[in-house]
N, C-alpha and C positions, 0 to 999 in steps of 0.2 A: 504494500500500500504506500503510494506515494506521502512525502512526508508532512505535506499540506493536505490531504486528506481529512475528513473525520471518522472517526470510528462508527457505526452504524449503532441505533439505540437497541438495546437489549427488550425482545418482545417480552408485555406485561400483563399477567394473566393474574385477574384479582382473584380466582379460582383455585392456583398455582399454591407451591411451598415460596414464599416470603423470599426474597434474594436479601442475602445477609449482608451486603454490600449496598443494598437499597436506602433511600431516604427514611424517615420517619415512617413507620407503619409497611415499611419497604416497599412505601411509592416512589415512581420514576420522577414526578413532578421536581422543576425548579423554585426558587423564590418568585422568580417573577411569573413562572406560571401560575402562581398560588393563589387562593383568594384569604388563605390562614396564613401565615408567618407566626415559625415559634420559636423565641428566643433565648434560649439558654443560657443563665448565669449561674454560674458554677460556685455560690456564697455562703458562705458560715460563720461567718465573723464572730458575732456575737451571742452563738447557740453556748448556753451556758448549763445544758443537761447534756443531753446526750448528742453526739456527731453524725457525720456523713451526708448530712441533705449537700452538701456542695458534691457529690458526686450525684447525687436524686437526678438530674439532667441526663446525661450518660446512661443510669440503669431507665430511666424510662425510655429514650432511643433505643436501647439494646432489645429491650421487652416489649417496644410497640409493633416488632415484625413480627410478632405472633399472633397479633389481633389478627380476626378475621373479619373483613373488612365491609362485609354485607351486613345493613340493620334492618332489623325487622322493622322499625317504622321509619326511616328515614333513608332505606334504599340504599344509593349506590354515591351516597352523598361526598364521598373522599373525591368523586370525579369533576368536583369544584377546585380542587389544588388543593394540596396541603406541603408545604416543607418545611424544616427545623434550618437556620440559620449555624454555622460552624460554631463550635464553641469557642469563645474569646479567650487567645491564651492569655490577655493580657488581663484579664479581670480572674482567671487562676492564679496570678503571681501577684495581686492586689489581695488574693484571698490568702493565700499563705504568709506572706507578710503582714498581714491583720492579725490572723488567727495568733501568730506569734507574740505579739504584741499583745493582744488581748487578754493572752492566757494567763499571765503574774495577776494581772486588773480583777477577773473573774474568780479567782484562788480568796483574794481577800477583799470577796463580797462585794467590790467596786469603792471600796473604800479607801482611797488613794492622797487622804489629807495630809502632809507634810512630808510625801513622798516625790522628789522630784524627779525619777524615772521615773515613775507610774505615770506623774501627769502629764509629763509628755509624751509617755504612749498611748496613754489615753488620747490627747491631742491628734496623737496621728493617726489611731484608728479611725473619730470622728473627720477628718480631714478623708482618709480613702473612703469612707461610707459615701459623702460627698462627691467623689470620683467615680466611687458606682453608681450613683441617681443620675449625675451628667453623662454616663456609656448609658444606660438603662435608658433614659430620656430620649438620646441623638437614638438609640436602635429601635425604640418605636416610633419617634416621628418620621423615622426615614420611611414605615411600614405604613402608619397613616398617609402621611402626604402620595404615597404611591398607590392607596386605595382599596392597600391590604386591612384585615384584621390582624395586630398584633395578640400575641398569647404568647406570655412570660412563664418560663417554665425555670422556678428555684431549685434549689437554694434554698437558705429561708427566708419567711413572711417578712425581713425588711425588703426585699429584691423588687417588687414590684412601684416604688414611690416614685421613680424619674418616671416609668410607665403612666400612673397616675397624673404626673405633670403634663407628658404630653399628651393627654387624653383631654386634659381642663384648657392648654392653647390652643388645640384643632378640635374640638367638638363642644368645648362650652360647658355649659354646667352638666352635670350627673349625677347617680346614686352609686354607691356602691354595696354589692350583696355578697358580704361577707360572713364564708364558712369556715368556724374555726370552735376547739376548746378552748381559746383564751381570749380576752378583750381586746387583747394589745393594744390598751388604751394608758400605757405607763409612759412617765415621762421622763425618757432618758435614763431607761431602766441599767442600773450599775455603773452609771455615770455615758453609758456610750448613748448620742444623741440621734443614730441613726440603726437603735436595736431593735431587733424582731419582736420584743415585747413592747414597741412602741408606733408600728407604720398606722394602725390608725389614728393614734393622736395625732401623730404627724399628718396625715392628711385631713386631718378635721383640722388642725390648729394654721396649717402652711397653706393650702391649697382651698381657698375659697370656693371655687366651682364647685366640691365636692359639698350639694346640698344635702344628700342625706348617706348615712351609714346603715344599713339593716344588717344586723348580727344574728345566726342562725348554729342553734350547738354549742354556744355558752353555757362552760360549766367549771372551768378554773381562773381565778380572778380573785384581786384581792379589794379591799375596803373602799379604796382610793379611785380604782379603776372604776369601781359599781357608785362612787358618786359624782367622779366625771361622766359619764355616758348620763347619768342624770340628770346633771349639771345643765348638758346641750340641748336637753326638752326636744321635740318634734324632729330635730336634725338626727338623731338617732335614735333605732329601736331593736330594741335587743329579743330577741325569741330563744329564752334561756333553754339551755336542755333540761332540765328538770321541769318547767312548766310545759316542757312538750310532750316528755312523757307522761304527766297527769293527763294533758289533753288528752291524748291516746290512752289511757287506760279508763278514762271516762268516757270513750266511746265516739268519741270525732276522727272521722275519715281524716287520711293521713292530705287524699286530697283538699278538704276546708282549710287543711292548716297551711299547706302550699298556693291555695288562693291570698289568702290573708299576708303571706311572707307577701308575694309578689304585689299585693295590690298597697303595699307601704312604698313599695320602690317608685321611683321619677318614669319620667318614662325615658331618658336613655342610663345604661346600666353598666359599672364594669364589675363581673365575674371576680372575686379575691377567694381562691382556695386554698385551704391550709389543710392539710390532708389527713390532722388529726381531729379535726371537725369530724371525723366517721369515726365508727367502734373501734375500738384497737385491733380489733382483730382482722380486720382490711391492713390496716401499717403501724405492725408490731417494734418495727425498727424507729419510726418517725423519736426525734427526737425530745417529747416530752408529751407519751400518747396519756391518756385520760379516761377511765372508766365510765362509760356510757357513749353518746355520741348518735350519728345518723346512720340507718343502713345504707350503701349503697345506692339501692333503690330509691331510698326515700329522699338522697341527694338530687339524686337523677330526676327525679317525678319536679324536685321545684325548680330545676333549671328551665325543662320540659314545661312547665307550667307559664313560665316567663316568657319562652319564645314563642307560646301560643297566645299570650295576652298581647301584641301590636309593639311592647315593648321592644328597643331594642340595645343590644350587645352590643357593644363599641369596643368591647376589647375583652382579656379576662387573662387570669395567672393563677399557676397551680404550682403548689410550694411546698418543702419540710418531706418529699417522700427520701426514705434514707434508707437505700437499700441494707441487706441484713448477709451478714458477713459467709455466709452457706446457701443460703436460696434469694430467689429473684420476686417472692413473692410483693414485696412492698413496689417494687418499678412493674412487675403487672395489674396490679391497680392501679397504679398510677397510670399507666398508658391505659389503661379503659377508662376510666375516668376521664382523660384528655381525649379520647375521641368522642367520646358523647358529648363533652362539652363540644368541642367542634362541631361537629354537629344540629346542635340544638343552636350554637351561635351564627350557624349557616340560614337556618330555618328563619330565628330571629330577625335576621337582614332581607329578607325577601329572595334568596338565594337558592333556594327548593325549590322543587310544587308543594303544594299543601298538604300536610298529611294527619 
């Protein structure tokens, strides 16, 4: 073959065994053929339980070619584009140089007064946090302005806030429907100002356009948090997991209570999933999983609920899956999980037929 040649594309059978060498879900699709773009940040900075979601990117690519790619209600919908963006090595080398720094900080409790290392690693974690919202920011406006759906794939639950910025200067105001066991409404939890115990204040407190917060799977949180979310009256509403399972044991369809989520939401929406927002037993490895939580389904039925209400998905992030040091099971939920969401965000945008 001559040397200016191209190589001929490789025939793709959605029917077929998965090509291990394929994209995301081991589709042939490019970015620009895409109508999804999913952006990988490989971040952990300030996980102060348990590790490894900065690999969570990695094992969900590796575990999304085994999805099979036919949906019982949504067809043959991957054949809109879907592709994962390369991972940035340069925000792997922001994350290990955090992580290091972090690590003395997080030992003693973030209590760092009259320590003069400390405060300046502390300094310089909050400085690279900042480094990742401006790459996180430019890697979805680049996705907006070209027409795509961005979908920010953690890390952890700080990774998505540059997201959220350029979500508020190209789309204007929004809700955000936030699945998670924590409030992450702490402020500048152990001193670090861009911690994953803190992206929602941070987008309540920084980012204006974010009219409202809906919180779905709240069940670990402390004093402060539960009287900030208070605090904001109408701009946020919290659907705690324990008042959900009374509702459910008192006999309300799992459907009423997925109306009721979505009908708090604005009508444009960004997706924020924290992946221990489910039972532990979907992602045993997640970095600081919590007794109770959503089934599966019962995720899927409120997203599914959303993209049938007119609402629409402007974007969405799935975070904290931390694969588990023998099995893969924590990055195959994760990757079904990201295709459903896709999916149901495809629907959302008029990008389907009806179904």
């Amino acid at each position: 073959m001559a040397a200016n040649e191209s190589e001929p594309k490789k025939s793709f059978d959605p029917n077929g065994a998965s090509d291990p060498d394929g994209g995301i879900f081991g589709l042939p699709h490019t970015v620009e053929e895409s109508r999804i773009t999913y952006i990988p940040v490989p971040w952990e900075v300030t996980t102060s339980y348990g590790g490894g979601t900065s690999n969570g990117p990695r094992a969900i690519l590796e575990a999304s070619r085994q999805v099979d790619l036919f949906d019982l209600e949504l067809g043959n919908f991957w054949q809109a584009g879907l592709a994962m963006i390369e991972e940035p090595r340069v925000v792997r080398a922001m994350n290990r140089e955090g992580k290091r720094l972090a690590k003395p900080i997080i030992a003693a409790g973030g209590d760092v007064k009259g320590n003069r290392r400390l405060n300046a690693a502390l300094a310089r974690v909050n400085e690279l946090g900042a480094e990742l919202n401006t790459w996180v920011r430019e890697a979805t406006r680049l996705q907006l302005e070209a027409g795509r759906i961005p979908a920010i794939v953690g890390g952890d639950h700080s990774v998505p806030f540059g997201g959220f910025e350029a979500a508020a200067a190209l789309r204007g105001r929004f809700g955000i429907l936030h699945f998670d066991a924590h409030s992450d409404t702490r402020r500048a939890f152990e001193g670090f100002e861009w911690s994953h115990a803190s992206i929602m204040h941070n987008a309540l407190e920084r980012i204006p356009e974010v009219e409202r917060v809906v919180q779905v799977g709240i069940r670990d949180f402390c004093e402060e948090e539960h009287a900030y979310t208070r605090s904001q009256g109408e701009r946020v509403r919290v659907f705690f997991d324990e008042t959900l399972a009374a509702t459910k044991h008192a006999g309300v369809s799992w459907q009423r209570i997925a109306d009721d989520i979505v009908a708090a939401l604005p009508e444009q929406v960004w997706v924020s999933f924290d992946i221990d927002g489910l039972d532990p037993r979907f992602c045993p490895h997640t970095g600081t999983p919590v007794p109770g939580g959503l089934d599966f389904w019962e995720a899927v039925a409120v997203i599914k609920t959303l993209a049938r209400s007119g609402k629409k998905i402007i974007g969405f992030d799935l975070n904290e899956v931390a694969p588990g040091p023998d099995d893969e099971w924590d990055g195959n939920v994760g990757a079904r999980l990201l295709y459903k969401m896709s999916g149901w965000c495809l629907r959302s945008n008029g990008l389907l037929p009806s179904s």
